[in-house]
LUMLUMDO-290654 format. One line per 10 residues: number of its first residue (from 1); their letters; for each residue x, y, z of N, C-alpha, C. Coordinates in nm, 4 decimals. Layout:
REM residues N
NUM = a = X Y Z X Y Z X Y Z ~ ...
This chain:
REM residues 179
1 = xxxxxxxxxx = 7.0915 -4.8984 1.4624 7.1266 -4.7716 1.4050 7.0865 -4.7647 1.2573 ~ 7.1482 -4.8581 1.1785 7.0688 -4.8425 1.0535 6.9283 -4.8305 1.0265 ~ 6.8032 -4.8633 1.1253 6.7058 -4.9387 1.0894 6.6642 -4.7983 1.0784 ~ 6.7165 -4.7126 1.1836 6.6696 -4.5313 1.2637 6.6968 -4.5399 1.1376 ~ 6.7768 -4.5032 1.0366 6.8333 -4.4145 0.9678 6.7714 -4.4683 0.8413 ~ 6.7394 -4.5598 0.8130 6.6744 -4.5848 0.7198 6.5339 -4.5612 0.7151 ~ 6.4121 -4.5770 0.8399 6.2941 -4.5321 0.8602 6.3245 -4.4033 0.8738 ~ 6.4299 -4.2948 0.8875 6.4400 -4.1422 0.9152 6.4573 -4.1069 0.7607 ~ 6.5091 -4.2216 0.6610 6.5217 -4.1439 0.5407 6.3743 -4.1946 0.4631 ~ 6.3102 -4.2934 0.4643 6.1888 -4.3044 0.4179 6.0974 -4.2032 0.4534
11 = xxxxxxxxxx = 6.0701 -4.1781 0.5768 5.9373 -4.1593 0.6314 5.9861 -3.9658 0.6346 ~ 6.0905 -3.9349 0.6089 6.1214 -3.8025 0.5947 6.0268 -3.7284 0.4444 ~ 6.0818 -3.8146 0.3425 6.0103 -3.7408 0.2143 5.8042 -3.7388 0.2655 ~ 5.8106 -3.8145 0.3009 5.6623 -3.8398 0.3574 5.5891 -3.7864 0.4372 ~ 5.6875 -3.7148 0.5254 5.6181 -3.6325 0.6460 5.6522 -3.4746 0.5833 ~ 5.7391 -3.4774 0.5164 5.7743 -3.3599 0.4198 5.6347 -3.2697 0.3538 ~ 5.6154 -3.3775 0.2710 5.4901 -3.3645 0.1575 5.3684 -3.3640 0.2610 ~ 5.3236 -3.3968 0.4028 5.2112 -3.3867 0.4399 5.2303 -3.2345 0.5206 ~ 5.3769 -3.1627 0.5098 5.3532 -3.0254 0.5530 5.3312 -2.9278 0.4284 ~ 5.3180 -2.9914 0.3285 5.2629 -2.8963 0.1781 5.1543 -2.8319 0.2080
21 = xxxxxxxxxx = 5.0865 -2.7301 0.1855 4.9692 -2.7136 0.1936 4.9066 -2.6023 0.0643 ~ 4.7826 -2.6319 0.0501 4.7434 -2.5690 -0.0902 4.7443 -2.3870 -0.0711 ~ 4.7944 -2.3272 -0.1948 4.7785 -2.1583 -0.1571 4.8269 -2.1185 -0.3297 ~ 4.7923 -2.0702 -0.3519 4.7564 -1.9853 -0.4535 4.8286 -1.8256 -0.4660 ~ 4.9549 -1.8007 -0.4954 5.0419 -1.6760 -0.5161 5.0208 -1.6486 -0.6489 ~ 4.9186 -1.4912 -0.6410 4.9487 -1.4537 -0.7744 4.9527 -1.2852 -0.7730 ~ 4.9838 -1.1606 -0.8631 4.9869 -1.1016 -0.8517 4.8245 -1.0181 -0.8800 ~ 4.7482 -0.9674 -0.7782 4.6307 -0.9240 -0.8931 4.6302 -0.8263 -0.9793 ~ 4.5302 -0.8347 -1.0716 4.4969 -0.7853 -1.1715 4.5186 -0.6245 -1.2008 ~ 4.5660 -0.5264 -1.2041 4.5741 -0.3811 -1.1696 4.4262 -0.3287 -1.2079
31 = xxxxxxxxxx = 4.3855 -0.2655 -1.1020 4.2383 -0.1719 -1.1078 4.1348 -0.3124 -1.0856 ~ 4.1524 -0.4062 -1.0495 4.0382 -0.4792 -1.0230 4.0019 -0.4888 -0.8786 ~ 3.8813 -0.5152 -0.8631 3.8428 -0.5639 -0.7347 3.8192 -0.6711 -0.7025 ~ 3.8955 -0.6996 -0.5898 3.9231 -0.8818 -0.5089 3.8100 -0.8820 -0.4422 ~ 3.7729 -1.0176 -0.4424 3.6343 -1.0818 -0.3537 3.7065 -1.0491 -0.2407 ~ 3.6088 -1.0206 -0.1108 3.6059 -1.0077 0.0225 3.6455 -1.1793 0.0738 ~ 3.5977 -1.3031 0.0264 3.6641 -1.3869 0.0599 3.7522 -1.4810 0.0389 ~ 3.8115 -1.3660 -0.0721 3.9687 -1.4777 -0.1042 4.0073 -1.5149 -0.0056 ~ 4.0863 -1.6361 -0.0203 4.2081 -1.6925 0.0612 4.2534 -1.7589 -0.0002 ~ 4.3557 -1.8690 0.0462 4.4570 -1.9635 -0.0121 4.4529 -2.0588 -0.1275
41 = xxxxxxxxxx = 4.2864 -2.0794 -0.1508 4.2672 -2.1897 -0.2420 4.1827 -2.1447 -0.3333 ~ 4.0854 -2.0195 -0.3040 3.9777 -1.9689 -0.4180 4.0296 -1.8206 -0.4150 ~ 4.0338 -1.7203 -0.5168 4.0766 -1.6130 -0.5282 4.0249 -1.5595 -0.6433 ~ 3.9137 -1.4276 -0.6382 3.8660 -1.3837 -0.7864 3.8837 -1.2542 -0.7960 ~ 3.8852 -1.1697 -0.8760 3.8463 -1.0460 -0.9028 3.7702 -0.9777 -0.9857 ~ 3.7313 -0.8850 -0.9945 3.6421 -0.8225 -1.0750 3.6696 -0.6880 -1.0847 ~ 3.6362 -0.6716 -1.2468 3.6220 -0.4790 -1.3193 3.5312 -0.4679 -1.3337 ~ 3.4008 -0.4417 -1.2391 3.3065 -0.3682 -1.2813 3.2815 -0.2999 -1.3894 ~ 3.3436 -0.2181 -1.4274 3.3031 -0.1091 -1.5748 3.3075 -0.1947 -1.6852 ~ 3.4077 -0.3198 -1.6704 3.3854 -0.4157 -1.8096 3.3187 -0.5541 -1.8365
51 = xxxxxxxxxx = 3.2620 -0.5622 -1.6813 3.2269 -0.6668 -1.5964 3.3129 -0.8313 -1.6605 ~ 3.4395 -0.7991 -1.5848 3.5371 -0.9207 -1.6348 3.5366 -0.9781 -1.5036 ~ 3.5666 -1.0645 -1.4873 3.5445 -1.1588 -1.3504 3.7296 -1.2429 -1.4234 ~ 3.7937 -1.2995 -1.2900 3.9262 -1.3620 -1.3239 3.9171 -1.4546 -1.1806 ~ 3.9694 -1.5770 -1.2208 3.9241 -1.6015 -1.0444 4.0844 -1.7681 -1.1158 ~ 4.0900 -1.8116 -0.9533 4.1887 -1.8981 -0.9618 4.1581 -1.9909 -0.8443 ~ 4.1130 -2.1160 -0.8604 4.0036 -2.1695 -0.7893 4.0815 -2.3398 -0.7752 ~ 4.0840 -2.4135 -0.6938 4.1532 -2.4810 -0.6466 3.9836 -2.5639 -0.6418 ~ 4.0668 -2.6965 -0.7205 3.9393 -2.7917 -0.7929 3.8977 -2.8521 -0.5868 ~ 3.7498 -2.9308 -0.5899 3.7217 -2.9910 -0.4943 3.8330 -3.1144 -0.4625
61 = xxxxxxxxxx = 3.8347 -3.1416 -0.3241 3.9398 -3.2337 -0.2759 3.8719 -3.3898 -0.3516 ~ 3.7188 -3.3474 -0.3697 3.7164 -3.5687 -0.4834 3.7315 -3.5707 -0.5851 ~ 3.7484 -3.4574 -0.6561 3.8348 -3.4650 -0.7491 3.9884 -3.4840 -0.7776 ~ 4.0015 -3.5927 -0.8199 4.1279 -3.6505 -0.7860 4.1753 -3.7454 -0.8886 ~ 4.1539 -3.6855 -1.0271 4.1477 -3.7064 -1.1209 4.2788 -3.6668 -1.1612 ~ 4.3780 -3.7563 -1.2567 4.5600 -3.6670 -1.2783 4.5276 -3.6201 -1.4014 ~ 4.6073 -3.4627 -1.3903 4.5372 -3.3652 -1.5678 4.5964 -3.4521 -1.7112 ~ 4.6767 -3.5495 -1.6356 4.6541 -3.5864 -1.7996 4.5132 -3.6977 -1.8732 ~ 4.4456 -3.7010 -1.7497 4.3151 -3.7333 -1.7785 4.1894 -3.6513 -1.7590 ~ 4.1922 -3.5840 -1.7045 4.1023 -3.4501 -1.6805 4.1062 -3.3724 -1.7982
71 = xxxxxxxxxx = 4.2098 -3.3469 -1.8278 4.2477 -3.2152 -1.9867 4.1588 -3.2722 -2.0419 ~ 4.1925 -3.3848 -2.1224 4.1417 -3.4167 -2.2438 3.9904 -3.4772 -2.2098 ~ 3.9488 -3.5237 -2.1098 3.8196 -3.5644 -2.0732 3.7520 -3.4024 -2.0362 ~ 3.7926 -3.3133 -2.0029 3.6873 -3.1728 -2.0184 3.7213 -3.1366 -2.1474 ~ 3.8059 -3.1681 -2.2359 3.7671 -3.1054 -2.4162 3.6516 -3.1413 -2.4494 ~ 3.6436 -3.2720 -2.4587 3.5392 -3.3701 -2.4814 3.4234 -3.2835 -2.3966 ~ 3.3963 -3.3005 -2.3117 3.2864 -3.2358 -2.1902 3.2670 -3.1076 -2.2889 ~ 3.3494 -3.0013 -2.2712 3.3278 -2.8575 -2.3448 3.2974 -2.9187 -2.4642 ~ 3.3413 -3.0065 -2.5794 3.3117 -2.9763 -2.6897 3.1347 -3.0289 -2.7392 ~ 3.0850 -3.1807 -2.6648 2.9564 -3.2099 -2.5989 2.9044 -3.0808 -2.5482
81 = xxxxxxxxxx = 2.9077 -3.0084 -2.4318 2.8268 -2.8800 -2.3795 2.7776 -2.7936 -2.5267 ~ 2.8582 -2.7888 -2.6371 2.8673 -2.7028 -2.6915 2.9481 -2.5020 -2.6570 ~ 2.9900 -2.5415 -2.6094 3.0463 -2.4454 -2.5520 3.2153 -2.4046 -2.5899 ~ 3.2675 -2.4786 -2.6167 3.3867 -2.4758 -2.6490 3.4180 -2.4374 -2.7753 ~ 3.5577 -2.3068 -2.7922 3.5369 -2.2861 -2.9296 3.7120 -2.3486 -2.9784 ~ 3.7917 -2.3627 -2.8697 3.9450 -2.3948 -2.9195 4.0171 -2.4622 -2.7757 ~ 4.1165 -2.5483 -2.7958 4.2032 -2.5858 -2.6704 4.3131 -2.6057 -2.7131 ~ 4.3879 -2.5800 -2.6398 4.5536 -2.6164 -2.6315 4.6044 -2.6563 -2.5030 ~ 4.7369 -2.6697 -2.5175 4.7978 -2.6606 -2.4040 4.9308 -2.5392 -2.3916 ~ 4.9309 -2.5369 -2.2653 5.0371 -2.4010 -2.2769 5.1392 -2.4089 -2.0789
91 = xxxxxxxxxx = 5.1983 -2.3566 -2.1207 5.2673 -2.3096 -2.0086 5.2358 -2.1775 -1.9763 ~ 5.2957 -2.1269 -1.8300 5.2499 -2.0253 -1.7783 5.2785 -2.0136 -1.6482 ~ 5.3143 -1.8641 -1.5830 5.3354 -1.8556 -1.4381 5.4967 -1.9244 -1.4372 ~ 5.4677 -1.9619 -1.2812 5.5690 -2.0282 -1.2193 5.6260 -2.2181 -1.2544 ~ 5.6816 -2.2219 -1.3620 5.6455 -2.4000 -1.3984 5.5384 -2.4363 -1.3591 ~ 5.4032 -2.3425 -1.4532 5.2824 -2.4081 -1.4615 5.2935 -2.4620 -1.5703 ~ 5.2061 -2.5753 -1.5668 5.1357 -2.6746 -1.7266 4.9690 -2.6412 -1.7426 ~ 4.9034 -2.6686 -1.8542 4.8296 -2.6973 -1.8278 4.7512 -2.7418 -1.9878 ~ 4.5905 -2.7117 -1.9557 4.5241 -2.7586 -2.0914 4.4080 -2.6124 -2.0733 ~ 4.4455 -2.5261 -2.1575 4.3332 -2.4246 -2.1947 4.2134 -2.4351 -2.3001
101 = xxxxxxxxxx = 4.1008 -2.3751 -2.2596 4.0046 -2.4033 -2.3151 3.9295 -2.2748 -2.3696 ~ 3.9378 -2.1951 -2.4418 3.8533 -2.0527 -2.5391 3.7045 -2.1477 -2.5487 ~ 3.6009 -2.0601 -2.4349 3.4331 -2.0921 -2.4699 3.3959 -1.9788 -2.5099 ~ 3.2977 -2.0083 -2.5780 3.1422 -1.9132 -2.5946 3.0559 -1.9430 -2.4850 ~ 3.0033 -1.8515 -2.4585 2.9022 -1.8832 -2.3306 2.8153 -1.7220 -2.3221 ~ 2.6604 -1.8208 -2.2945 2.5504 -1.6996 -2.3033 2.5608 -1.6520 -2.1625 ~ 2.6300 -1.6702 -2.0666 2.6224 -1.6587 -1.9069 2.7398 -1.7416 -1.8523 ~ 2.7608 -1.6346 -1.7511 2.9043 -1.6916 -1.6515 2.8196 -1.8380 -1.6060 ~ 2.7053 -1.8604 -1.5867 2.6862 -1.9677 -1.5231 2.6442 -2.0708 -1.6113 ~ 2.6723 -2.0362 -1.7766 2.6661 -2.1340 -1.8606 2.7782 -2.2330 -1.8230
111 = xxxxxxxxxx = 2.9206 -2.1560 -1.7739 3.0271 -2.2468 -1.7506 3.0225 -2.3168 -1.6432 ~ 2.9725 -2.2730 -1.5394 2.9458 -2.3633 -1.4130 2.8783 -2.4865 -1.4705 ~ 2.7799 -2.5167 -1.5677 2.7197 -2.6326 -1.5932 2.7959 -2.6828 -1.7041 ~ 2.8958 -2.6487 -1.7444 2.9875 -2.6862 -1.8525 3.1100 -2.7591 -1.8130 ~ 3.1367 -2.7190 -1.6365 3.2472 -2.7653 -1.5709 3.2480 -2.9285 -1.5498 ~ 3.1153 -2.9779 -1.5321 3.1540 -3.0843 -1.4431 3.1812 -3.1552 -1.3270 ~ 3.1150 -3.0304 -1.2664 3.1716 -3.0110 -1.1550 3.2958 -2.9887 -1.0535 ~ 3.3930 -2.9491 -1.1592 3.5058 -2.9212 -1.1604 3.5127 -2.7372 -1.0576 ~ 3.4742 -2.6578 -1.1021 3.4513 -2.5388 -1.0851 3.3245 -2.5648 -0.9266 ~ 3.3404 -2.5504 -0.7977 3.2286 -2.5388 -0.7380 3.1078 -2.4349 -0.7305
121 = xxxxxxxxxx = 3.0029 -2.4497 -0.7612 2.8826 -2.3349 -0.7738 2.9339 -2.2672 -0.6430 ~ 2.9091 -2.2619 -0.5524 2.9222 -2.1728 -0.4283 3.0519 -2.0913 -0.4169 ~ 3.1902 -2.1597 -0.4407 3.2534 -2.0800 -0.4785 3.2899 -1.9841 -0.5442 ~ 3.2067 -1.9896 -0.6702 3.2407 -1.9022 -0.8066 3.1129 -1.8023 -0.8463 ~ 2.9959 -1.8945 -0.8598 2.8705 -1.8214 -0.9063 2.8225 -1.7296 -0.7876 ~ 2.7782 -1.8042 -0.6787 2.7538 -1.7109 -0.5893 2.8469 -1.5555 -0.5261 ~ 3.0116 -1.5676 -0.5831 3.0369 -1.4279 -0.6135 3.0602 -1.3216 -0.7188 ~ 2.9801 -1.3732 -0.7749 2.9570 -1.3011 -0.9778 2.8915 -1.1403 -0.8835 ~ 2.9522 -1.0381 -0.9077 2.8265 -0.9583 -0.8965 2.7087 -0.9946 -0.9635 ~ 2.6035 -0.8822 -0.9587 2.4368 -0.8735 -0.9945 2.5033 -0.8197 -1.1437
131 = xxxxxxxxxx = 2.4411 -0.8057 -1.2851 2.4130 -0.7534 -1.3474 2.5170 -0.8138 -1.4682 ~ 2.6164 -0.9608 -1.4392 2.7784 -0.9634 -1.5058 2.6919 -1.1146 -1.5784 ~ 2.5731 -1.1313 -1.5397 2.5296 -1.2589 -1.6460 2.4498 -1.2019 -1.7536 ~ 2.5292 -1.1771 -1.8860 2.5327 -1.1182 -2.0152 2.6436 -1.2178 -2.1066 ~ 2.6210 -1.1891 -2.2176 2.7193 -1.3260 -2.3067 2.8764 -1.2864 -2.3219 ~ 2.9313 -1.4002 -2.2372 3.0487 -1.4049 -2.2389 3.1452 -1.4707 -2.3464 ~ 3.2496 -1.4001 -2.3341 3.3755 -1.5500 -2.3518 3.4490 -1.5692 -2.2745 ~ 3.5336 -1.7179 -2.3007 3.5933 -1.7741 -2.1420 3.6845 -1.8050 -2.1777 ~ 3.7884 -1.7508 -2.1044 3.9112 -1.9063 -2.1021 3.9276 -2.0132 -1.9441 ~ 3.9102 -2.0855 -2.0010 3.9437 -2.1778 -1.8507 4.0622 -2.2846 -1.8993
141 = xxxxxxxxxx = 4.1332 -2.2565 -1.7667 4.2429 -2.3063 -1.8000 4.2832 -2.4494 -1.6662 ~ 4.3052 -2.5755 -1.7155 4.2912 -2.6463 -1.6029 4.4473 -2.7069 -1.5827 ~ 4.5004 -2.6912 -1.4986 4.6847 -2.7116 -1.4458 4.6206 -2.8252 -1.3281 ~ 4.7552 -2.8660 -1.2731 4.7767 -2.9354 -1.1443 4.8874 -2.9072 -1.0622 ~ 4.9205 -2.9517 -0.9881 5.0123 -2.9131 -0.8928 5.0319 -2.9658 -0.7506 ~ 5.1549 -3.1088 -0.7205 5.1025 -3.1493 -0.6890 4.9969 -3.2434 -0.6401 ~ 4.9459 -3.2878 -0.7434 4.8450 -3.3546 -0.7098 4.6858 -3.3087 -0.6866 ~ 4.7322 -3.1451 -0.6989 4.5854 -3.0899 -0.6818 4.5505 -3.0072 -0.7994 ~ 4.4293 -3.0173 -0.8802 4.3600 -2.9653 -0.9903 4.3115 -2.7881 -0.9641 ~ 4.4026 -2.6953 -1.0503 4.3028 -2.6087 -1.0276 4.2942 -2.5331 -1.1384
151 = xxxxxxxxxx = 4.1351 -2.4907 -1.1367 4.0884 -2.4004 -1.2441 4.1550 -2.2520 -1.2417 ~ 4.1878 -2.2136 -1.3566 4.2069 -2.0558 -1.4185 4.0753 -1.9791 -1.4719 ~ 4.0237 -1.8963 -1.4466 3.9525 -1.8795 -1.5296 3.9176 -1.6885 -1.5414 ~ 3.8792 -1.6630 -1.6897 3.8740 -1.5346 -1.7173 3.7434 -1.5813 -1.8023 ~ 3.6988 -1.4521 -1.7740 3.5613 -1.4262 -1.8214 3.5083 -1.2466 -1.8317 ~ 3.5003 -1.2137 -1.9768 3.4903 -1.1291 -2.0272 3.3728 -1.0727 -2.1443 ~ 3.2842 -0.9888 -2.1378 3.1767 -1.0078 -2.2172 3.2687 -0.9760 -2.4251 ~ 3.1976 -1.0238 -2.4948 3.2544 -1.1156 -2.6136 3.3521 -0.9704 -2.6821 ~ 3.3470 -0.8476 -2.7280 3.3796 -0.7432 -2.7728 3.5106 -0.6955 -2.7592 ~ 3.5277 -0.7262 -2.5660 3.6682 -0.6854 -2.5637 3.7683 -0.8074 -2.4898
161 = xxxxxxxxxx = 3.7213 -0.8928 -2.5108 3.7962 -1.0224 -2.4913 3.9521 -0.9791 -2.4546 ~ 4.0023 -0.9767 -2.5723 4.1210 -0.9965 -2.6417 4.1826 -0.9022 -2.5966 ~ 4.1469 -0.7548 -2.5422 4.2243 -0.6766 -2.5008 4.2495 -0.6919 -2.3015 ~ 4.1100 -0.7168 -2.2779 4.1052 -0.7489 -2.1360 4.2419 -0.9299 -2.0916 ~ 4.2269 -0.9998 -2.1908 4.3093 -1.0973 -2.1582 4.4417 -1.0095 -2.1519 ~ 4.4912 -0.9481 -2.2754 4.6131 -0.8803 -2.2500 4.6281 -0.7995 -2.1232 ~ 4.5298 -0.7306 -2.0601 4.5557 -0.6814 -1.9212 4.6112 -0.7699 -1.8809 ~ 4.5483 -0.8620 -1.8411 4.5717 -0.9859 -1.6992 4.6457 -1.0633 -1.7124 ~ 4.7654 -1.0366 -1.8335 4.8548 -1.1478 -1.8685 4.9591 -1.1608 -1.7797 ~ 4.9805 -1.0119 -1.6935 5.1136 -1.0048 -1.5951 5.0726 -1.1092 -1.5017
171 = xxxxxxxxx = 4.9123 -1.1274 -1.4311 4.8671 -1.1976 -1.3399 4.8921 -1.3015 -1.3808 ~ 4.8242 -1.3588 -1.4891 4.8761 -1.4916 -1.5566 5.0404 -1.5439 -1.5641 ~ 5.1021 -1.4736 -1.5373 5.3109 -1.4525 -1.5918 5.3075 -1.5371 -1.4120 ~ 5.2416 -1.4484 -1.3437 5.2863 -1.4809 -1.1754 5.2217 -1.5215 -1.0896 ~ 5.1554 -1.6304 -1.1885 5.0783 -1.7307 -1.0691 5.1813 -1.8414 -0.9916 ~ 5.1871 -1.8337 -0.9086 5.2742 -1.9694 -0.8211 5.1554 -2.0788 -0.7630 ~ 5.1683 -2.2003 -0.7835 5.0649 -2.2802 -0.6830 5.1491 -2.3900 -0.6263 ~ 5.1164 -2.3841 -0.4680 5.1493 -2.5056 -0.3909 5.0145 -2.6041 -0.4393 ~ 5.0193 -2.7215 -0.3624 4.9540 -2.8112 -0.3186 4.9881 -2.9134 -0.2249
């Protein structure tokens, strides 16, 4: 009887955590348009008229790197790319953490080669509309959760930055992430 009850209390937290599964709750953006293939782990949107792209992207499964080594090893990365203009860290959402990063960037797909592979090309670049690679600024913001890495990211051409982030801050207030 004990042995039950002791393998029922081990192997409980354990079988627990393998019914977690990754998903991504956030509120979107008001007046934007959602990619046709969001789901649980990649999720973007876009304003055409200001061509802002916002996306919330759930890092690759070999990446498996813990953010308190990832943060500070992509400062370094961004500040090498040249791309990086400021980082912090901040809270956010639902008991999110994380390490934010303010770039300059001549093209949304300057950051794809700035990531590290952190950010997957197929996921992200291939749904940029046509006409939104013009010079940006970025925030990318990298949290965990879990055990799983995922990117924030806003991208806005350089002029109205600052007002477009203030839109999307409610989205930012109510991100929830499993993993």
């Amino acid at each position: 009887m004990v042995l039950v009850t002791t393998f029922s209390l081990l192997s409980g937290p354990s079988l627990a955590l393998g019914e977690i599964k990754n998903e991504i709750n956030a509120t979107p953006p008001l007046n934007w348009e959602p990619s046709p293939t969001n789901n649980s782990t990649t999720m973007m949107w876009f304003q055409n008229s200001t061509k802002s792209i916002f996306a919330i992207i759930k890092a690759p499964d070999d990446l498996v790197f813990p953010l308190f080594i990832a943060g500070p090893f992509m400062t370094g990365y961004l500040k090498y790319k040249g791309v990086l203009e400021s980082a912090d860290r901040l809270t956010f959402g639902h008991s999110n953490y994380g390490y934010r990063y303010f770039l300059n960037l001549s093209s949304p797909s300057k950051l794809l080669e700035s990531s590290s592979g952190l950010i997957p090309k197929n996921e992200f670049l291939s749904k940029i509309p046509e006409g939104y690679d013009v010079p940006f600024r970025g925030m990318l913001i990298l949290t965990q959760k879990h055990n799983e890495l995922y990117a924030i990211i806003f991208l806005n051409p350089k002029e109205k930055f600052d007002s477009m982030l203030n839109q999307i801050q409610p989205t930012l207030d109510s991100i929830q992430l499993t993993g």
